[in-house]
C-alpha positions in Angstrom: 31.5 -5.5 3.7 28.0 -6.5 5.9 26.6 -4.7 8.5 25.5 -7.4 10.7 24.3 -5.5 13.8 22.9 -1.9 14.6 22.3 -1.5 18.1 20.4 1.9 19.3 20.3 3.2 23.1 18.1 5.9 24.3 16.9 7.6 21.4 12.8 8.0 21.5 10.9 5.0 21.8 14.1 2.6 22.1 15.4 2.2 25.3 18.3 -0.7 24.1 17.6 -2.7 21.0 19.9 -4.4 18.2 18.7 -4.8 14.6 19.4 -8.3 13.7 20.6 -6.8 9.5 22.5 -8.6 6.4 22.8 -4.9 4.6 24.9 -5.2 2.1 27.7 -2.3 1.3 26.9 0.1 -1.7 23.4 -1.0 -1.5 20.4 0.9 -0.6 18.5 -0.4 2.0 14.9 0.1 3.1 13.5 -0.4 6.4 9.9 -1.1 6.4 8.0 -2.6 9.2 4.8 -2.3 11.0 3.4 1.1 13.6 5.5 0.6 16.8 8.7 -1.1 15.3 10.9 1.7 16.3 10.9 2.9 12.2 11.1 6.8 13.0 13.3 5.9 16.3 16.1 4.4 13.9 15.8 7.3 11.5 15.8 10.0 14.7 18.8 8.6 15.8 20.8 8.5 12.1 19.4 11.6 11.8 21.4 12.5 15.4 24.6 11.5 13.8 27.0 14.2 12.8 30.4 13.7 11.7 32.4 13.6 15.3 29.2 13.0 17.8 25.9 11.6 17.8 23.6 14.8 19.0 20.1 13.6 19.8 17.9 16.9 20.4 16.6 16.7 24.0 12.7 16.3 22.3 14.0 12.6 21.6 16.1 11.2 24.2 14.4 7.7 25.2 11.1 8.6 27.9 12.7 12.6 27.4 15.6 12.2 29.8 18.3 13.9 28.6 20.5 11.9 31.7 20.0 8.8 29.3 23.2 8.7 26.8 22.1 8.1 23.7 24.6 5.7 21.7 24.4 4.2 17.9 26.8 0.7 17.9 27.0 -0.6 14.3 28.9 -4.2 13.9 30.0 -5.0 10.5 32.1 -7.4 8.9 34.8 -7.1 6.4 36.3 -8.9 3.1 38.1 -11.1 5.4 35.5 -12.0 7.1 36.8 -10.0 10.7 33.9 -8.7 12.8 34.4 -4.5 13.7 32.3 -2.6 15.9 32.1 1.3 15.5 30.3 3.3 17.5 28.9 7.2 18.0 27.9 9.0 21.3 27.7 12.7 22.1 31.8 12.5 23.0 32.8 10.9 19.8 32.0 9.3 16.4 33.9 6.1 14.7 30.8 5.3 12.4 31.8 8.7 9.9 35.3 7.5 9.0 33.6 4.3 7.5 30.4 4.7 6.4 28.1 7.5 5.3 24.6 8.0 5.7 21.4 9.5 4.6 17.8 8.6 5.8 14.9 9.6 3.7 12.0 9.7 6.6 8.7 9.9 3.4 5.2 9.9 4.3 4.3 8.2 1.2 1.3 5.9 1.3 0.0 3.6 -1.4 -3.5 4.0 -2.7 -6.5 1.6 -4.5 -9.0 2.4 -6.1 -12.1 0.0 -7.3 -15.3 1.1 -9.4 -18.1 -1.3 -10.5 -18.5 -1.3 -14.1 -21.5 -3.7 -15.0 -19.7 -6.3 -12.7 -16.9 -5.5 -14.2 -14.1 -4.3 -11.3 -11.5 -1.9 -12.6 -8.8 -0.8 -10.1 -5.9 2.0 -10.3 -3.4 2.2 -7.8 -1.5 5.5 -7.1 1.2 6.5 -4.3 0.0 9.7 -2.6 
């Protein structure tokens, strides 16, 4: 099974976008990306995703209008090669009878550090 498709509607910065993906199943996969990707926008909305609704907390429905419905569409594709769309809104959920999900939002940053040691450079790196 592939996901090939995760599309996101209304949920903080993202008004409609689809992720383009080739995650594989039983595989961890890590999103990383450059400031103003839409990064903490996907994690908010996994995070919004219970087990029979998606529940976006009014603090981050798209531009703060809590009019907007905020939907999560993922399109994946199976052994035999079919194409299945599930999707999760505050009504209802398909996504949780086929796939589980957990989203580790870190802060962690990497770190270097160079001193001069008779023109000699020595480096360590750390993760803080």
């Amino acid at each position: 099974m592939t996901i090939k498709k995760i599309t996101i509607e209304h949920v903080k910065g993202i008004s409609n976008r689809t992720f383009e993906l080739n995650i594989l199943a039983n595989k961890p996969s890590l999103l990383a990306a450059p400031n103003g990707f839409g990064k903490s926008s996907f994690a908010t909305a996994f995070n919004s995703l219970q087990t029979n609704k998606l529940s976006v907390h009014e603090d981050h429905h798209h531009r703060s209008d809590s009019e907007l419905t905020s939907k999560i569409s993922i399109e994946y594709e199976d052994s035999d090669n079919a194409v299945h769309t599930l999707e999760a809104d505050d009504t209802h959920n398909t996504i949780s009878g086929h796939f589980s999900w957990f989203v580790i939002n870190s802060q962690i940053k990497a770190k270097g550090v160079g001193r001069n040691f008779g023109g000699r450079t020595a480096v360590s790196a750390s993760i803080s």
